[in-house]
N, C-alpha and C positions, 0 to 999 in steps of 0.2 A: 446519505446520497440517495435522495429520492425520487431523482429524475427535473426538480424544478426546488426553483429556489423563490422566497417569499422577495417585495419590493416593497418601499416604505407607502407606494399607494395602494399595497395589498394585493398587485397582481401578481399570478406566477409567470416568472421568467424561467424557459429550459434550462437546464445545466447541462456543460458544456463537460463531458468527463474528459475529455483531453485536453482541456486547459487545467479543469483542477490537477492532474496527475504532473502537469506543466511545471506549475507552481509546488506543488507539492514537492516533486524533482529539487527545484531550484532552493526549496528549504531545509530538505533533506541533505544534501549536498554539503551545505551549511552549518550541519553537527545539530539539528531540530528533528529532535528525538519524537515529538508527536506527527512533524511530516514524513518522517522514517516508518513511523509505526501505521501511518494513511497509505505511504507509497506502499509498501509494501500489501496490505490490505488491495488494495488495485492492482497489481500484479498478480495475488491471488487472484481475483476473480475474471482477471481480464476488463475490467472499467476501466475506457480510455487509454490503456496500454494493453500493448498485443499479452494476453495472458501466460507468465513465465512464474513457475514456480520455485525456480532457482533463485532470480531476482527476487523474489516476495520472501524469501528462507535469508538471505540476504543483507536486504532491508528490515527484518524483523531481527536480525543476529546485530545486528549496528544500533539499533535501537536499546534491546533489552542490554547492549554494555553502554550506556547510556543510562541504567535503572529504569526502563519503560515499562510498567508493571505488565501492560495489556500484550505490549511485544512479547516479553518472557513468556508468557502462555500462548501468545501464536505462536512463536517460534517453535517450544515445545508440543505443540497439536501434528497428533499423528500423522494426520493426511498432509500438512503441507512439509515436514520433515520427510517423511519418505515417499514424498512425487519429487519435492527438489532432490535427495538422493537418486532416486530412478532414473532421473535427467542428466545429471551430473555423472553419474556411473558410465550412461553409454557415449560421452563425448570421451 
């Protein structure tokens, strides 16, 4: 996600991160273990969805029981395991 996406006449078009997260959502949803392991990725950083780190520990937990190799290792990366903890704790 690098701010612009290529066109077949070679120009760049903006990228829209709240439609991709849109979509992403809508495939996630849907048991698509690679838009589980994107959405969650965006909720980490806050691209296009308000930044939740519970949601991103989440979607990256739904993913890796799905065998999402890259999920398994977000999920287990310190920083986003224990900021979704942190958050989760004081609710």
């Amino acid at each position: 996600m690098n701010g612009s996406v290529g066109s077949k006449a070679g120009r760049s078009v903006p990228q829209d991160d709240a439609e991709v997260a849109k979509w992403y959502r809508l495939a996630a949803e849907q048991n698509n273990a690679f838009a589980q392991t994107n959405l969650g990725t965006m909720f980490s950083g806050g691209r296009g969805v308000p930044q939740a780190y519970a949601q991103a520990y989440m979607w990256f937990t739904v993913s890796a029981g799905q065998g999402d190799r890259d999920a398994t290792l977000l999920e287990g990366e310190p920083s986003t395991a224990s900021k979704a903890n942190m958050i989760t704790d004081v609710h």
